[in-house]
N, C-alpha and C positions, 0 to 999 in steps of 0.2 A: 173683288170684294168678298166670296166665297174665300177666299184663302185667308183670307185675314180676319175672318170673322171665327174661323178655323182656329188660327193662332192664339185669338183674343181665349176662348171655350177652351185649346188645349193648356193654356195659364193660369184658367180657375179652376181648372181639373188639378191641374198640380198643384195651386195653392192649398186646395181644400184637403189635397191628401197630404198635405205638410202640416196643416191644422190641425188631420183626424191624427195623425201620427203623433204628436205635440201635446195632443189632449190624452192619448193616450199612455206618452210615455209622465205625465202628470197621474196615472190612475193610483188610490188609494195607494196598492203594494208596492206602488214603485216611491212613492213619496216617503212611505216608510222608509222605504229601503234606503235611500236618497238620504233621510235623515241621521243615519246610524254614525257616530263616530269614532273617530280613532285613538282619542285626546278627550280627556274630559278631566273637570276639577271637583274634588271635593271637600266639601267643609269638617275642618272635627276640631276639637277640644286641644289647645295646649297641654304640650304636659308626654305623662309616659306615651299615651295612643300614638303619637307623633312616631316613637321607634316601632311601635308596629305596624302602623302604614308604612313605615322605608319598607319592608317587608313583602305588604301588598304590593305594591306599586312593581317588584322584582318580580312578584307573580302575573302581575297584569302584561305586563312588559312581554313575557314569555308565551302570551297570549295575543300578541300584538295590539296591546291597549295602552298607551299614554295617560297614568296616572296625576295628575300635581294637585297636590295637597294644600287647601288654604288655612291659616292655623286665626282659631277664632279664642278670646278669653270672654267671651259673653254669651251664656245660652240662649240667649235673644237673639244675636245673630247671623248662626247659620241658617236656621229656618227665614228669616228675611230674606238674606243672601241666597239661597235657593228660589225660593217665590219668585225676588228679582233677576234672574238668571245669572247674576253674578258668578254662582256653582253650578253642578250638574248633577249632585248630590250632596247629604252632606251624613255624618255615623257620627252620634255624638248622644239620642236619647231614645225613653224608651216611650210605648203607646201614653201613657196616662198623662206625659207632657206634650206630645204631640197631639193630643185630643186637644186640649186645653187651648195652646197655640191657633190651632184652626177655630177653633170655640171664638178665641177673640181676637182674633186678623184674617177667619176665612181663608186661610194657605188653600191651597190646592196639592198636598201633598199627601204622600201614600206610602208604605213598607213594603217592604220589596226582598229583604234578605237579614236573618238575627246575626248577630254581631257576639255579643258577650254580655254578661249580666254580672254588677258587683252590687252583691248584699249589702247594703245599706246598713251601718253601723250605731250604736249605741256608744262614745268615750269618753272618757274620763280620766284627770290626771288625779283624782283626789280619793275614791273609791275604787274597789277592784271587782265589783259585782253591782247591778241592777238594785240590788235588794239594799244593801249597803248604801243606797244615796238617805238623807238624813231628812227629815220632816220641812217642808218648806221650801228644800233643795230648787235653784236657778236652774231648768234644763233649758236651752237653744234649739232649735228644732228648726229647717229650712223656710223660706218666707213663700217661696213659691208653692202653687196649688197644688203639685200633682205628690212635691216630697215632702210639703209640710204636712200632708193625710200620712204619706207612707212613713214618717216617721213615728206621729200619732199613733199609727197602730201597731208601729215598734215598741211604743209604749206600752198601747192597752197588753199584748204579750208578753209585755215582761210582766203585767199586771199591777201597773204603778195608775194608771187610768181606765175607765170606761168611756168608749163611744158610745154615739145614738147607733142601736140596732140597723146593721144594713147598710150605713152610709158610706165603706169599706173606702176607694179611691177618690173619695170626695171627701175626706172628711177636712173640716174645720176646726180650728180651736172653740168653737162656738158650738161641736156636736161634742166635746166632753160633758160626758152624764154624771160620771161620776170623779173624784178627784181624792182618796182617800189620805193621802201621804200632804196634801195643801202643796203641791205642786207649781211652784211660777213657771211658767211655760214663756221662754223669749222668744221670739220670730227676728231671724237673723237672714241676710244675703248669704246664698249656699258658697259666693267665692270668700266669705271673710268667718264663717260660722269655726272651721276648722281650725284658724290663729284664737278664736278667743275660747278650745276648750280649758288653757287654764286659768280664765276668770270666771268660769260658770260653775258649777258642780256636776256638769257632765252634757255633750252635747249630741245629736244626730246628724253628724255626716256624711257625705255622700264619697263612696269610697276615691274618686279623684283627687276629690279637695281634702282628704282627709291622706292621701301619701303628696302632694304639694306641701301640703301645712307639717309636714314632718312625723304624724302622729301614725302609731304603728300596731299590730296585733295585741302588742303587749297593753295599749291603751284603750284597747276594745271590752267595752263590758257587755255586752249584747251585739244581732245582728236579728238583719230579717231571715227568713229560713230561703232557700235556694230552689227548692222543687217546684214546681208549678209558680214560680215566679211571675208577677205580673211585668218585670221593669227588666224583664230583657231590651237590650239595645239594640240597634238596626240600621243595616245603612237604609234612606228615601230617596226616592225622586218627587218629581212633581208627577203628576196623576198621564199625562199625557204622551210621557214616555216610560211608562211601566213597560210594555213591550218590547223596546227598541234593544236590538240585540247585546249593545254594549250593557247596557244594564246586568244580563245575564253575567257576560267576563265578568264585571264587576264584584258581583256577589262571590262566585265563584275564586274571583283571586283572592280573596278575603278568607271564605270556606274550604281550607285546608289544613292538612298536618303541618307544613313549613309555616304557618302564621303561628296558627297552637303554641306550636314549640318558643317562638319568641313573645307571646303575650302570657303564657306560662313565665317565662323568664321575667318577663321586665315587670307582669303585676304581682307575682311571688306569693300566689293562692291567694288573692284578697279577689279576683274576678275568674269569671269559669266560661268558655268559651262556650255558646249558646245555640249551634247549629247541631 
């Protein structure tokens, strides 16, 4: 009876040390670690960024990271697509739109690494200057929050408008104070604002949809200025794996001379790389 009572005591000794071992290889750092991967997807914008991820992803690669690129035509839905885990990132905007997004779907998402930054443009097939638009003049301006303000106040600088004092990345078509030129200001979808600058008398595109829509340097009559830019781009994550190592790769394949070199090429000085 002693023997086997022996046997039974020497089986939960070893259970428990198969538990403590079990709970331990579950600790905190290991769970991290456990988490990290090798393979991950991320979301961006159809279009040129496409030839500069093949880029990244040569970079990643040489880092031992598995890039694949999901190709989105809706600024709506990478940041979904991330949330949802659908992605694992996604490089496509800058803070003032992702504030906005979390503002009203509560994302769980976070910045992680700047990307590149394209000045936001003023065009026009009908004038060659700001000043040259005519009394009354139809401008288009983005429908979304973050670039219908940034266009605004591509305005107020050209000095074709005033905003309300202070309301800088908020603004609204409802904080112009002042309107001296009787300005119609149209609120257009930023994927179609670009095809219809030659029905307006000049519009504020966003430099993607403004090389898609065909429109070029030469149709540019203003820009926002580039220094202390607020609409640097960025790759995110979601909030929970800002640490996780691949992350780092990530930014890092991206923040190099070999990308530079072909995003110099394929954006042809209309974007300026941001890190």
């Amino acid at each position: 009876m002693h023997t086997r009572l022996s046997s039974v005591k020497n089986k939960f000794l070893l259970t428990a040390g198969a538990l403590l071992l079990a709970s331990a290889a579950l600790s905190p750092l290991s769970i991290a670690h456990a988490a990290d991967k090798t393979s991950v997807k991320v979301g961006i914008m159809s279009g040129e960024d496409e030839d500069v991820w093949r880029e990244v992803i040569k970079q990643a690669a040489a880092k031992g990271l598995t890039v694949k690129t999901v190709i989105f035509n809706d600024y709506n839905q990478p940041n979904e697509a991330l949330q949802n885990g659908e992605v694992d990132a996604n490089a496509f905007q800058h803070q003032p739109f992702l504030n906005n997004q979390i503002k009203v779907n509560h994302y769980d998402i976070v910045r992680v690494g700047d990307t590149a930054v394209w000045p936001i443009g003023l065009y026009s097939k009908k004038v060659k200057s700001a000043k040259a638009l005519k009394e009354g003049a139809v401008i288009g301006v983005p429908n979304d929050p973050s670039n219908e303000a940034r266009g605004l106040m591509l305005l107020e600088q050209q000095g074709l408008i005033k905003l309300k004092p202070g309301v800088g990345i908020a603004a609204t078509t409802a904080d112009i104070t002042a309107n001296p030129h009787h300005l119609k200001i149209k609120e257009l979808d930023s994927g179609i604002i670009g095809r219809s600058v030659p029905d307006l008398d000049a519009a504020v595109v966003n430099t993607d949809w403004a090389l898609k829509s065909g429109l070029t340097a030469e149709d540019r009559i203003a820009q926002e200025p580039v220094k202390d830019n607020p609409y640097n781009n960025f790759i995110a994550v979601k909030k929970e794996n800002v640490s996780a190592p691949w992350v780092k790769t990530l930014v890092a394949s991206y923040q190099n001379d070999a990308v530079k070199t072909v995003f110099d090429k394929v954006y042809k000085g209309t974007g300026e790389t941001a890190w």
